[in-house]
N, C-alpha and C positions, 0 to 999 in steps of 0.2 A: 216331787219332781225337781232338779235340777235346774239354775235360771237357762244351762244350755241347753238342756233338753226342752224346757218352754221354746225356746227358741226357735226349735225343728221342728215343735210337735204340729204343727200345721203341715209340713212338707210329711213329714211322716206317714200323713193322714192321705194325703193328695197320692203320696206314692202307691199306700197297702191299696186304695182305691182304685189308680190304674193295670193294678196284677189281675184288676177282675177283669180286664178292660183286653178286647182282640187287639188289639192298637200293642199291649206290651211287647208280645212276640214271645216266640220261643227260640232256642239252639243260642246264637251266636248275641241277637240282639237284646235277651232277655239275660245272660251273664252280661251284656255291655251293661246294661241298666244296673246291673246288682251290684256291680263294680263300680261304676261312679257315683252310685251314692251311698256306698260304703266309703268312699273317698269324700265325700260332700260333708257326712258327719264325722269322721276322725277330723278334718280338717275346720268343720264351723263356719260361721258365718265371718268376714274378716271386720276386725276391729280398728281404729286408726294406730295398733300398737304394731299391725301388721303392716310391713314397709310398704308394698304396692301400695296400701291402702291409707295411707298415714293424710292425709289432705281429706279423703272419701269416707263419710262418715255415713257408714249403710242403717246406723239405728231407725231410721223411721221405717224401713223397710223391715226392720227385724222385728219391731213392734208391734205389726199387723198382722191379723189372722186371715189368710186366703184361702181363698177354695178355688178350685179348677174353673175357670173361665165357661161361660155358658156358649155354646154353639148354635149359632142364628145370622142366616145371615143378614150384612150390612143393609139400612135403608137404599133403594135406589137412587133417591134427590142426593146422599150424602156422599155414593160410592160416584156420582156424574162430576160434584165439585173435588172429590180426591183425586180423579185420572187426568193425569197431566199431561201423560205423551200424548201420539198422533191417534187419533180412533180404530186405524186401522192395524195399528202395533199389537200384537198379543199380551192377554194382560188375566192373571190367575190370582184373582181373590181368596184371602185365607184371613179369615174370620176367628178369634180369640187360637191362632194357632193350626187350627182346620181348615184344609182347603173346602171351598164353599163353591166355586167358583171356577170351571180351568178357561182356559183361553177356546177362545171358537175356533180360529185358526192358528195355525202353529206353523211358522217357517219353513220352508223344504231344509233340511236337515238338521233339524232341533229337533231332539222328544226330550218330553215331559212325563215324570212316574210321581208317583204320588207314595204312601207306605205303600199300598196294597198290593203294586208292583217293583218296588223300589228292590235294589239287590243288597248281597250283604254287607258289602264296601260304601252302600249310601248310610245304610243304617247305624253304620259301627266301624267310622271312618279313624284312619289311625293321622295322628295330629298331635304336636307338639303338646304338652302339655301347660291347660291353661288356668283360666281363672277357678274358683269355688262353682261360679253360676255357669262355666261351661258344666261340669260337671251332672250340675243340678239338670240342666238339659236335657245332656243324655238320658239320666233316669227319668223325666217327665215329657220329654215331649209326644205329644197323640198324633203327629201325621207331620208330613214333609213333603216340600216341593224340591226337585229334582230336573233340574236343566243340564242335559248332553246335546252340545253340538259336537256333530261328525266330524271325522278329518275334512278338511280342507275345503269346510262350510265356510260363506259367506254370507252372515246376515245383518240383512243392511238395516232393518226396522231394529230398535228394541225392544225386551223382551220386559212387562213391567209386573214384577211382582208385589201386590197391593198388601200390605196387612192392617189389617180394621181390628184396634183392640174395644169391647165393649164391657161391663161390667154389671153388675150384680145387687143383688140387698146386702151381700160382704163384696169387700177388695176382690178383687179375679186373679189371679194368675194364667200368663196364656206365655208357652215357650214352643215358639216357632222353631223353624229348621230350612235353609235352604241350603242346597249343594248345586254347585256349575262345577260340569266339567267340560271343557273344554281341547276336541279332540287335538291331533298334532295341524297346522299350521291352518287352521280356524281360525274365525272372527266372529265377535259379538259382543253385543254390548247390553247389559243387564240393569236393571232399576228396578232397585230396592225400599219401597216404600212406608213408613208407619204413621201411622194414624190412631185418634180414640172417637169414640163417639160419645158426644155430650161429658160429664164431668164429672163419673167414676172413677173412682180409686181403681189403679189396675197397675200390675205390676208385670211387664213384658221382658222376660230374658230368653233372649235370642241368640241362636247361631247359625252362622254361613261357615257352611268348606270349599273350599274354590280351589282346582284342578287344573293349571294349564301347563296343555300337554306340550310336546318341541315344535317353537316356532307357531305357536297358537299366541293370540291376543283378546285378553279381554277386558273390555273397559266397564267398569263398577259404579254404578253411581248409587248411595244410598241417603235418603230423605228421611231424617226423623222431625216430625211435628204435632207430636203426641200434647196433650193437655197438660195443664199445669198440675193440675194432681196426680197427677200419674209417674210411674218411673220407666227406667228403659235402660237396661245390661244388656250389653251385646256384647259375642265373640266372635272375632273372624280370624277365619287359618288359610293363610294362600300357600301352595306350594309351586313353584313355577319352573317349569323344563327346560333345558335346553335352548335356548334360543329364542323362546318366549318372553312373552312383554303381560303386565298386569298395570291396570290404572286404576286408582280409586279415587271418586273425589267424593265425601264425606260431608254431607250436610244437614246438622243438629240446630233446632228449632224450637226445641219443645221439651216440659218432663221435668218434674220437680229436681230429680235425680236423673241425670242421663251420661253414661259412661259407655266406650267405646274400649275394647281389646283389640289391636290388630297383631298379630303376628305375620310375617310372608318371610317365606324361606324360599333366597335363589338357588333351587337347586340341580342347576344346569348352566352350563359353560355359556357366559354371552347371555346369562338370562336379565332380563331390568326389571324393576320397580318404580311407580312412584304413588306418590301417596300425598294427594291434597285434600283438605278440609277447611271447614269456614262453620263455626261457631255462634250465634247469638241468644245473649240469654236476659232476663231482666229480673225482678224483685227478688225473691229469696232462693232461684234456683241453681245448681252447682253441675256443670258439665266437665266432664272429666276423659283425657283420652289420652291410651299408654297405648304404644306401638313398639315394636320389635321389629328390622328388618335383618334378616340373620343373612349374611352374604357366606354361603355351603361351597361356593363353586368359584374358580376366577374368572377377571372379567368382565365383571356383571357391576352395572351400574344401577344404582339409584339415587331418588330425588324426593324430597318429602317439603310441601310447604303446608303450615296449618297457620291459619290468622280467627281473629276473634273478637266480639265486641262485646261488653258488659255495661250494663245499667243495676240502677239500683242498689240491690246489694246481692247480687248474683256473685257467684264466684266457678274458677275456672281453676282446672289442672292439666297441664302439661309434660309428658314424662314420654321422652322418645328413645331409643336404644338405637344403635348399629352394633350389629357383631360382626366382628371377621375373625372365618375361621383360618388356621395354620395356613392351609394350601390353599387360600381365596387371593390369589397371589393378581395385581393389578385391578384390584378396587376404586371405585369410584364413585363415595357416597357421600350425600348433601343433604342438608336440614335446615328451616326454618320456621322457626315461632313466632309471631307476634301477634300481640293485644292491643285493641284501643277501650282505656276504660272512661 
């Protein structure tokens, strides 16, 4: 065998495993799977020879042998000190990637699907083209949470979506999924939360697709504070309408390896962005965060500040883009990095 093929041969396994699995799907979501991880292996695991990844050096991750994350859910003592919003906010626990957990009560014009009723635009959403481990997603993930708010819903609580990674006698692997959409000139505000329990090796690659429709607003807040042995890949794809506004404020805590993709395309007249983050890491871990905000339409304003603090011998990467396209004609875009080491 092949040192690439060693390389896979674990994901390999995790994948011929979930075709047994109801969770694969048929028609539409089961060629999306076939497709991105046929794209996962032409493409390989990235090396630091590969430019995005030139800083991010994924070998401890290619190193380990994982198997599918076990499903059980979270202690309660552990799940009381993880919920941080208001008690009376809605708040949908999902356990090594499975919802375990939904909300008791749900907003007046919010619903929430899960796979089992999710449609085929949840499952096999069309999105810029991203990382390796978006990829790998697609072909693994076992279930999805799914937030649509109505046109011209107003919700004033947030919506907290909890994920509890736990692990195993091997490494776990657990790849979440959440999708907001967000109807036309809606509000709400969503919290994104991760977690590990105790100090398993666990390896979480994660993805969010976020939908905001014309003149809709939605504010993002994501929490990662996962264990020092653990890692944490995430993608996020925001597409934004018309008139529409999207806020993210980004906060990484945790995770041997922890890297953040954002992508957000304005793709609507007068649409905004902004995009804040805050960063701290200490002894030997590496937090890493490439954003893209692709200005499709004119216009359209955005704001990006990301700050940062290191100890020890932790180390950080920073790598922001703005595009503008041809007809993105009165742009208005701003960026901010800094470090304290």
């Amino acid at each position: 065998m092949t040192q690439l093929a060693e390389r896979h041969e674990t994901y390999v396994s995790a994948f011929e495993a979930l075709k047994h699995d109801a969770a694969f799907g048929r028609g539409v979501l089961a060629q999306s799977r076939e497709e991105a991880f046929g794209r996962f292996l032409a493409r390989g695991l990235p090396t630091t020879r590969d430019e995005e990844w030139r800083y991010t050096n994924v070998a401890p991750i290619a190193a380990l042998t994982f198997e599918s994350a076990p499903t059980s859910a979270p202690d309660a003592k552990l799940l009381a000190t993880l919920s941080f919003v208001d008690s009376s906010s809605a708040t949908i626990v999902v356990s090594n990637g499975r919802v375990v957990s939904g909300a008791r009560t749900v907003p007046a014009g919010v619903s929430v699907r899960t796979i089992v009723d999710a449609r085929e635009s949840d499952l096999a959403p069309v999105r810029p083209r991203g990382t390796v481990f978006a990829d790998l997603n697609q072909a693994l993930f076992q279930d999805l949470v799914v937030i649509e708010i109505a046109p011209k819903a107003i919700v004033r609580e947030p919506i907290h979506v909890l994920h509890v990674a736990q692990g195993s006698r091997a490494a776990a692997l657990a790849s979440p999924r959440l999708v907001i959409i967000a109807g036309e000139q809606s509000q709400a505000s969503i919290v994104e939360s991760y977690a590990t329990a105790g100090d398993d090796v666990v390896f979480v690659n994660a993805a969010t697709d976020v939908r905001v429709e014309a003149g809709a607003l939605v504010d993002h807040v994501k929490l990662q504070r996962q264990g020092d042995t653990s890692f944490h890949l995430a993608s996020v794809f925001v597409s934004t309408g018309r008139g529409g506004t999207f806020t993210s404020h980004a906060v990484t805590l945790g995770g041997r390896i922890a890297r953040n993709d954002i992508v957000s395309v304005l793709d609507g007249d007068g649409a905004e962005c902004t995009l804040n983050g805050l960063y701290v890491a200490g002894g030997d871990s590496l937090v890493d965060t490439h954003t893209t905000i692709d200005h499709a339409q004119p216009h359209c304003p955005s704001h990006e500040v990301y700050k940062g603090i290191l100890t020890g011998r932790a180390r950080a990467v920073f790598n922001g883009k703005i595009i503008v396209r041809l007809d993105a004609q009165k742009t208005d875009a701003k960026q901010t990095n800094k470090a304290l080491l």
